[in-house]
C-alpha positions as CSV (number, residue, x, y, z in Angstrom):
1,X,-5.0,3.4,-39.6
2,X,-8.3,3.0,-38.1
3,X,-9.8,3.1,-34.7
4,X,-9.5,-0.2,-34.1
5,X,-6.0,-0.7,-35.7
6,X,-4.8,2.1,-33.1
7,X,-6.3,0.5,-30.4
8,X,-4.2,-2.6,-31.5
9,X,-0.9,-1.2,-32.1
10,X,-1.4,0.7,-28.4
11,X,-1.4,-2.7,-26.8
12,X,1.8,-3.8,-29.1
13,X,3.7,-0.6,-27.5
14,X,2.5,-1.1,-24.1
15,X,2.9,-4.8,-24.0
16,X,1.8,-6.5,-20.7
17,X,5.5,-7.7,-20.3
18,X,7.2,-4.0,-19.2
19,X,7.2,-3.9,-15.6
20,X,4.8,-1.1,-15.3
21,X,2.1,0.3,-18.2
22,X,2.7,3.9,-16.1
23,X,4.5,5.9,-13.6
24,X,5.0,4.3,-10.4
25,X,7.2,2.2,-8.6
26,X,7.3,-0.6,-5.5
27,X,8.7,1.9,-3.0
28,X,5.8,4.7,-3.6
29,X,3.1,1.8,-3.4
30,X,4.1,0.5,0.0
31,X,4.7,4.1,1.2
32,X,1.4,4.8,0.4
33,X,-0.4,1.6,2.0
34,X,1.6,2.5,5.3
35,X,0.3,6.0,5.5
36,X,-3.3,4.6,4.6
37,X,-2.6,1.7,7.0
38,X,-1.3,3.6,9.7
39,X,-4.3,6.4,9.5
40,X,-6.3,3.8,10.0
41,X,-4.6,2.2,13.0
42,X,-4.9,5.5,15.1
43,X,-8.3,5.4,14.5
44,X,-9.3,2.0,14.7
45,X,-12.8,1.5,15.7
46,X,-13.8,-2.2,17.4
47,X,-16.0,-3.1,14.3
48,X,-13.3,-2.5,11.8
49,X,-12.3,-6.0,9.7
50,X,-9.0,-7.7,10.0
51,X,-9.1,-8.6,6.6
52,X,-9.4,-6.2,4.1
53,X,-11.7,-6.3,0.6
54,X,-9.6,-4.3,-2.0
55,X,-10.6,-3.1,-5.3
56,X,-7.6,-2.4,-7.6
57,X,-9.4,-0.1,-10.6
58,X,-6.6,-0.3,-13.5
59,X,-4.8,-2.7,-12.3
60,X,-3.0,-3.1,-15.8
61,X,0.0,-6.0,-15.6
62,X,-0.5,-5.8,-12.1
63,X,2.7,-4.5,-10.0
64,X,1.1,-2.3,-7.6
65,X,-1.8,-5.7,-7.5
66,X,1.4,-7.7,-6.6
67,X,2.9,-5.8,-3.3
68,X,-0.9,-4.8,-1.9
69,X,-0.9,-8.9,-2.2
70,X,2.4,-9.1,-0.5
71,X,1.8,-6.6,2.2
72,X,-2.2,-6.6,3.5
73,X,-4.5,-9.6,4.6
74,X,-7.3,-9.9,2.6
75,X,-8.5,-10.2,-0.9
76,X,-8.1,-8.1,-4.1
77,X,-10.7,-7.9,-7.2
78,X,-8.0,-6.7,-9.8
79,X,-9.9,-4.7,-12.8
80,X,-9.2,-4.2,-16.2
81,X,-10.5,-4.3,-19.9
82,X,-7.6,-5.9,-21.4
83,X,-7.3,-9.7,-21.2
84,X,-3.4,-9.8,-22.2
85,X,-3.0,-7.7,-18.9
86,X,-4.8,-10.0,-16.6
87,X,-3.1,-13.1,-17.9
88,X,0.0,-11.1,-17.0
89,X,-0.5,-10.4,-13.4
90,X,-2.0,-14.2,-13.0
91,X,1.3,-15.6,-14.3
92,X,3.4,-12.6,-12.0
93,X,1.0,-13.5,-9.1
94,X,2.0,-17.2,-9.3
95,X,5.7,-16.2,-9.4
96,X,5.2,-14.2,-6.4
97,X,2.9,-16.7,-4.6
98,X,0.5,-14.7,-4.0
99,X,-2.5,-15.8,-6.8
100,X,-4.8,-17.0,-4.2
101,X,-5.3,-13.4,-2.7
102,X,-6.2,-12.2,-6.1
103,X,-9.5,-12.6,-7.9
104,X,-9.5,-10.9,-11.9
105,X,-12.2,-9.3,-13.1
106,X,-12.6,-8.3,-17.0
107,X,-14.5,-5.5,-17.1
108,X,-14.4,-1.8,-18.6
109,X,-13.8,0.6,-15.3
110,X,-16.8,2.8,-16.2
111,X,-18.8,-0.2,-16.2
112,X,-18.0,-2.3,-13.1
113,X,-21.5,-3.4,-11.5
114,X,-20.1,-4.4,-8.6
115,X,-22.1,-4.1,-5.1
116,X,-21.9,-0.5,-3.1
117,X,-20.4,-0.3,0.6
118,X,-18.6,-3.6,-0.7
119,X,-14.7,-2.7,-0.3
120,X,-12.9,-1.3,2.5
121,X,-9.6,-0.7,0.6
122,X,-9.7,0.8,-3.5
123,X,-6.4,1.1,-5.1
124,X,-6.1,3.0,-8.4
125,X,-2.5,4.1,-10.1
126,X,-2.7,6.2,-12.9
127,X,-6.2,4.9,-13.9
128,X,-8.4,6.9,-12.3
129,X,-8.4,9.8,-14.9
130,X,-10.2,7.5,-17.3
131,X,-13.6,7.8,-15.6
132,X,-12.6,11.9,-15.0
133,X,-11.3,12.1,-12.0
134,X,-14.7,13.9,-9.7
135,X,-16.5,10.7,-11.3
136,X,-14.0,8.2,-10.2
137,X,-14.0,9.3,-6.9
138,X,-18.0,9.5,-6.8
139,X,-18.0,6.2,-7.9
140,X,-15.1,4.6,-5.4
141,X,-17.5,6.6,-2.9
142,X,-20.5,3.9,-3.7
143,X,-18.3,1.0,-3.8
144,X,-16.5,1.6,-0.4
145,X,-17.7,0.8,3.1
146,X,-18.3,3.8,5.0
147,X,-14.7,4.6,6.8
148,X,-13.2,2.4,3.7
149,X,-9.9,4.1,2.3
150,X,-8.9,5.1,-1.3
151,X,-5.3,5.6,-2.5
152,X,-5.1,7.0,-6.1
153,X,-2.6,9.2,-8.3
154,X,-4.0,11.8,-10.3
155,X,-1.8,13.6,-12.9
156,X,-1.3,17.3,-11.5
157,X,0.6,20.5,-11.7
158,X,3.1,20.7,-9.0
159,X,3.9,24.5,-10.5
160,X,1.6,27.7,-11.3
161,X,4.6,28.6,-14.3
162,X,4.8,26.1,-16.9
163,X,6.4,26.9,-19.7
164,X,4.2,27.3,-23.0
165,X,5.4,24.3,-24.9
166,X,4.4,22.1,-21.4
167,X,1.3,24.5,-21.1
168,X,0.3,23.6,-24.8
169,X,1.3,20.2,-25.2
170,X,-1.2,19.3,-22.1
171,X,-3.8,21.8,-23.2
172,X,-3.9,19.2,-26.3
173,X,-3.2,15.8,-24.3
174,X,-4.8,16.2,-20.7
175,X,-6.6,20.1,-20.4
176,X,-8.6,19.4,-17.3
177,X,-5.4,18.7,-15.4
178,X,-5.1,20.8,-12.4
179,X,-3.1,21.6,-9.3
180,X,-3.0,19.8,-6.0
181,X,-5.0,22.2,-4.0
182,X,-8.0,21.9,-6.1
183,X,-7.3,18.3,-6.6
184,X,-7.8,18.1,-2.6
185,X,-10.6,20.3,-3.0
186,X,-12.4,18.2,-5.3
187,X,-11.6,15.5,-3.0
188,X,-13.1,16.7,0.0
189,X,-16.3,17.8,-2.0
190,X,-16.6,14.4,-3.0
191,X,-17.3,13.1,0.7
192,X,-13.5,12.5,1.4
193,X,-11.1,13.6,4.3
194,X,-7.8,13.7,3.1
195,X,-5.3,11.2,5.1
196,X,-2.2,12.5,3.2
197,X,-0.7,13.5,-0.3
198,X,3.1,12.9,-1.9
199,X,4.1,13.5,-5.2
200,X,5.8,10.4,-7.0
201,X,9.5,11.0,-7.1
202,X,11.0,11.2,-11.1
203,X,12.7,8.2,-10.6
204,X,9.4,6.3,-10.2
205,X,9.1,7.6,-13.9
206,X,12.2,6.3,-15.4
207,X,13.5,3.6,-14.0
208,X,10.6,0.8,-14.8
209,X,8.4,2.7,-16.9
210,X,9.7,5.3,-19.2
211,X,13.3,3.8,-19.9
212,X,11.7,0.4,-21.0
213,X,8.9,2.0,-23.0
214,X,12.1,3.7,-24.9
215,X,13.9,0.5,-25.5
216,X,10.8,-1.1,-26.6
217,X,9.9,2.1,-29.1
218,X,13.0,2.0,-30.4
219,X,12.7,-1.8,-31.2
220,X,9.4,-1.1,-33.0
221,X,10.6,2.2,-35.0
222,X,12.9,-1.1,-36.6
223,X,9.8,-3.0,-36.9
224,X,7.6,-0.5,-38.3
225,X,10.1,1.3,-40.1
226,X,8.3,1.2,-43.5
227,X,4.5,2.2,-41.9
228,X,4.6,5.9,-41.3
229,X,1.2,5.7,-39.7
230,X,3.2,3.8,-36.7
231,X,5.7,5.7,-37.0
232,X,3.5,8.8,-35.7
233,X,2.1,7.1,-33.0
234,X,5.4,6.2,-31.9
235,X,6.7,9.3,-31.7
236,X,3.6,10.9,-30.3
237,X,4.8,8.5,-27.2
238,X,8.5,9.4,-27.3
239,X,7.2,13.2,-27.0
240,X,5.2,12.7,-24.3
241,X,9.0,11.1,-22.3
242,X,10.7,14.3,-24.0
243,X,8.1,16.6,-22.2
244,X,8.4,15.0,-19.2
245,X,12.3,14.9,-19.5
246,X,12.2,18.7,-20.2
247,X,9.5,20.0,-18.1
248,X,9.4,17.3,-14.6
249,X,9.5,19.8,-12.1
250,X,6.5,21.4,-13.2
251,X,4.2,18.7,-13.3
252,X,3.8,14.5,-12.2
253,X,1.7,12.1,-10.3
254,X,0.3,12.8,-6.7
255,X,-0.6,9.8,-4.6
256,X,-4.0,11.1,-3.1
257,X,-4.9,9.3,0.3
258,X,-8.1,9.6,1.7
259,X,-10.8,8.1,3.6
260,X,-14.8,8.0,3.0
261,X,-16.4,9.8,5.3
């Protein structure tokens, strides 16, 4: 299988109709808008705007897009580099009846070209990482107003005692991950005050991401049953749910909120 034909057969696993391309869920979303929302109302200065200009960096099929639409006045520029995932959260935004607040944008996140001091609101779940996560924030740093706020989860150790197979199979799948306190250290370093941190709860894993990414391996183990070359990747994802079935209190998403300075 070549590049390309991996690249292919990652967007036939993680097909734009699960509910959710990663961990997160509806309840974490809103909790973290109303800790953003509320740091911002007890320190609301006169020339602050009514209606927010959001940036939503990842914004894969779209369910964290959808309840920022359903919950904040303003508009959202929802970016990402797969078309299949757009046309997905156009056809859920409709549903919702929300499509007007949403403008899609096609566009590799590394790449955005989009104005500086432009958005006082950028969302990113489980996307960030892609850019590396100092470089994503120095760039979110351009593209916000000054004051403007940033919500983002960044994969993290939430425990200085892993055990070696979690130590090893991260030192091979995600080595620069580190803990919270020098994720918030980074942060601030970046030109950030932290508003507030919380770690996504397990279920926010399982119920609409991992348990429909393993009904939807299984259903392509059938398929592919004959390819061993898909076969690998497909297990390389159910591993990935094993480790995190074995190993969850050691390590998960953290919901950074923080503010430009």
């Amino acid at each position: 299988m070549n590049q390309q034909e991996r690249i292919q057969f990652f967007y036939e696993i993680f097909d734009s109709s699960l509910p959710r391309l990663g961990p997160g869920d509806d309840a974490s979303t809103k909790k973290a808008l109303n800790m953003l929302l509320s740091a911002k109302l007890q320190r609301k200065d006169p020339s602050d705007p009514t209606t927010l200009n959001i940036l939503d960096i990842g914004c894969g099929n779209g369910a964290q897009t959808i309840q920022l639409a359903k919950h904040v006045d303003g508009t959202i520029t929802a970016v990402d580099n797969h078309q299949l995932f757009l046309d997905e959260l156009q056809r859920r935004a409709e549903a919702e009846g929300v499509s007007e607040k949403i403008q899609l944008y096609l566009r590799d996140m590394r790449y955005l070209e989009l104005d500086e001091s432009s958005f006082d609101l950028i969302w990113s779940e489980g996307a960030l990482y892609i850019m590396g996560f100092r470089e994503g924030l120095e760039a979110c740093h351009h593209l916000l107003t000054p004051g403007g706020l940033l919500a983002a989860t960044q994969l993290s150790w939430l425990r200085p005692d892993p055990p070696s197979e979690c130590q090893e199979y991260f030192a091979h799948e995600y080595p620069v991950m580190v803990d919270v306190a020098t994720n918030l250290a980074t942060i601030k370093s970046c030109g950030y005050e932290v508003l507030g941190h919380f770690t996504l709860p397990e279920s926010a894993w399982w119920m609409s991401y991992y348990h429909p990414l393993e009904d939807r391996l299984q259903s392509l183990r059938e398929k592919h049953a004959a390819d061993p070359k898909r076969i690998e990747v497909i297990e390389s994802v159910q591993m990935e749910i094993e480790i995190y079935r074995r190993y969850s209190t050691y390590y998960g998403y953290v919901f950074y909120l923080i503010q430009r300075c």
